[in-house]
C-alpha positions as CSV (number, residue, x, y, z in Angstrom):
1,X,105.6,231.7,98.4
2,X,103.5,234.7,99.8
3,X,102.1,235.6,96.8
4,X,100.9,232.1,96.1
5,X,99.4,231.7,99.5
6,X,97.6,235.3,99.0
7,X,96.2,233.8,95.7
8,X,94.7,231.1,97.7
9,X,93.2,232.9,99.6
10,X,91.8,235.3,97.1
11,X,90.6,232.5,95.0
12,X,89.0,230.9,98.1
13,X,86.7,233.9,98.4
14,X,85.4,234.0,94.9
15,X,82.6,231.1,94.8
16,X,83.1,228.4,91.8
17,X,80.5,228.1,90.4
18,X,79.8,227.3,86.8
19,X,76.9,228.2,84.8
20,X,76.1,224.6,82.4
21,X,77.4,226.4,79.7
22,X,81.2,226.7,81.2
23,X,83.0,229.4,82.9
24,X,81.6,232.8,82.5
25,X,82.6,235.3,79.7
26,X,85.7,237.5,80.0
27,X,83.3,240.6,80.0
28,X,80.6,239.7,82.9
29,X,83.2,240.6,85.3
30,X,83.5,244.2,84.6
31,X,83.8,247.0,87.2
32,X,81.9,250.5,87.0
33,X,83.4,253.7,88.5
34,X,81.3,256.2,90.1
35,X,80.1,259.2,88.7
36,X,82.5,261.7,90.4
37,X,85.8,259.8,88.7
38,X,84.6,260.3,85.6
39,X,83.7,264.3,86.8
40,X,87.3,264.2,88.3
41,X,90.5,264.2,86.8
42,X,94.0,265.4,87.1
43,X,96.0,267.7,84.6
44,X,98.9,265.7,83.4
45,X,100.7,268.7,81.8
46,X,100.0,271.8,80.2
47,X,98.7,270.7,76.7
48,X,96.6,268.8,78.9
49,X,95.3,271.5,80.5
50,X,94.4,273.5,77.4
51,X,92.5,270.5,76.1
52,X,90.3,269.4,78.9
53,X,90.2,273.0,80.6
54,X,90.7,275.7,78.7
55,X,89.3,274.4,75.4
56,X,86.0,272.5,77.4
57,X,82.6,273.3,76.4
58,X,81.6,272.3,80.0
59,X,82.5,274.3,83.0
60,X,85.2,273.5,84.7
61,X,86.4,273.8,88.4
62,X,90.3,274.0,88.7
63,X,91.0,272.7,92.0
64,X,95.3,274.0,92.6
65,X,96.5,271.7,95.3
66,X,99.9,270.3,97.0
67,X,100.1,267.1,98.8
68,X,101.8,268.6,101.7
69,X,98.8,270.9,101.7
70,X,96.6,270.3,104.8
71,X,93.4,272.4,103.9
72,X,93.5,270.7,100.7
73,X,93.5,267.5,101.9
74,X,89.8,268.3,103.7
75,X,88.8,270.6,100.2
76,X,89.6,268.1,97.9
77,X,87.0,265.2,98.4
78,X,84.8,267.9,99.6
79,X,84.7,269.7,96.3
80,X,84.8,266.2,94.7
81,X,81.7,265.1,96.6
82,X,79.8,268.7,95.7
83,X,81.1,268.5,91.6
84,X,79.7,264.6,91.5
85,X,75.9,265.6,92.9
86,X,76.1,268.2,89.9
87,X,75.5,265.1,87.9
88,X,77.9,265.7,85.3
89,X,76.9,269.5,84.5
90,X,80.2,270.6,85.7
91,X,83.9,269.1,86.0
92,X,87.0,269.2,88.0
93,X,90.6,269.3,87.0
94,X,92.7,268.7,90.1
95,X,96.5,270.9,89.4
96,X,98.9,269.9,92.0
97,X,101.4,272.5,92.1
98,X,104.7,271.3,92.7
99,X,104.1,269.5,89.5
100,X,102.5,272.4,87.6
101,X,104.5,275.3,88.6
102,X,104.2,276.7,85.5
103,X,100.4,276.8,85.1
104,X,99.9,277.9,88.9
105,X,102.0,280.9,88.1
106,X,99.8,281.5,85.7
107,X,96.8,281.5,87.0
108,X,98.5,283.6,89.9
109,X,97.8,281.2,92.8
110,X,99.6,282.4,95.4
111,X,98.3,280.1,98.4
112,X,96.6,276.8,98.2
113,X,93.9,275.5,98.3
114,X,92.9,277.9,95.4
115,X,89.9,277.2,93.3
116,X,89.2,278.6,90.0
117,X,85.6,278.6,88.3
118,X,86.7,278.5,83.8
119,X,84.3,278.9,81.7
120,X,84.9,279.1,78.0
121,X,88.2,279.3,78.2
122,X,88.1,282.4,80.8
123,X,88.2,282.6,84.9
124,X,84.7,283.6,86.1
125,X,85.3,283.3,89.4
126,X,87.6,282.1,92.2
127,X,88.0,281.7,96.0
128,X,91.3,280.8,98.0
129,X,90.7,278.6,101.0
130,X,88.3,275.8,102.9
131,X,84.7,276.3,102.1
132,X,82.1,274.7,103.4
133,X,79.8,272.5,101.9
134,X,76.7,275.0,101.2
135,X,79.6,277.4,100.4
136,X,80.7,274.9,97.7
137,X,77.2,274.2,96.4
138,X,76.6,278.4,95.4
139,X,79.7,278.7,93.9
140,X,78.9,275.5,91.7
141,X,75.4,276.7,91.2
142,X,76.6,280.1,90.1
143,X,79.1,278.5,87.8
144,X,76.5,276.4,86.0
145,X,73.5,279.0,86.1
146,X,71.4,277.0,88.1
């Protein structure tokens, strides 16, 4: 019963019209994401990793985070916000790690937040810790060689 009244609603929202030709194609109601998802994404497991870190032509940042993490919770979308302005010159692999244990050992994070800069395959550079936007933007900028 509450799911039909909530489809009611919703379908009260969406206006009806119809173009002459009848109801619009399937496709014309796509969605687009924003640049920093498609900059963004998490490690699913270690073979993961290795493919879309490790073996990367790009650079990438490796943000290692926990949800019960305070300081990550205000790096994360920070570092997010400062990898999408890079306009796709850079990624992000987000590495929680109670799920990834065995990739934050590692790496030898020993505290979180802990950010790693890869490049080719190797760490280049690294910093444990909240940064600050400007912060965030020179360590970028050095990663990419801007």
């Amino acid at each position: 019963m509450a799911q039909r009244l909530m489809l009611r609603r919703l379908l009260s929202l969406t206006p009806r019209t119809l173009s002459p030709q009848g109801p619009p194609a399937p496709h014309s109601r796509a969605f687009s994401t924003s640049a920093g998802c498609r900059n963004t994404f998490n490690v699913q497991d270690g073979s993961d990793f290795q493919d879309r870190v490790v073996n990367n032509p790009k650079p990438v940042v490796v943000d290692f985070h926990a949800q019960w993490c305070g300081p990550c919770k205000i790096l994360g979308p920070r570092l997010e916000k400062m990898v999408a302005k890079q306009e796709g010159k850079v990624l992000m692999a987000k590495v929680d790690i109670d799920d990834h244990t065995d990739l934050a050992i590692e790496y030898e994070v020993s505290a979180v937040p802990t950010v790693l800069a890869m490049k080719n395959g190797d760490v280049v550079d690294k910093f444990v810790g909240i940064k600050d936007e400007d912060q965030l933007e020179a360590f970028l900028k050095k990663l990419i060689g801007a």
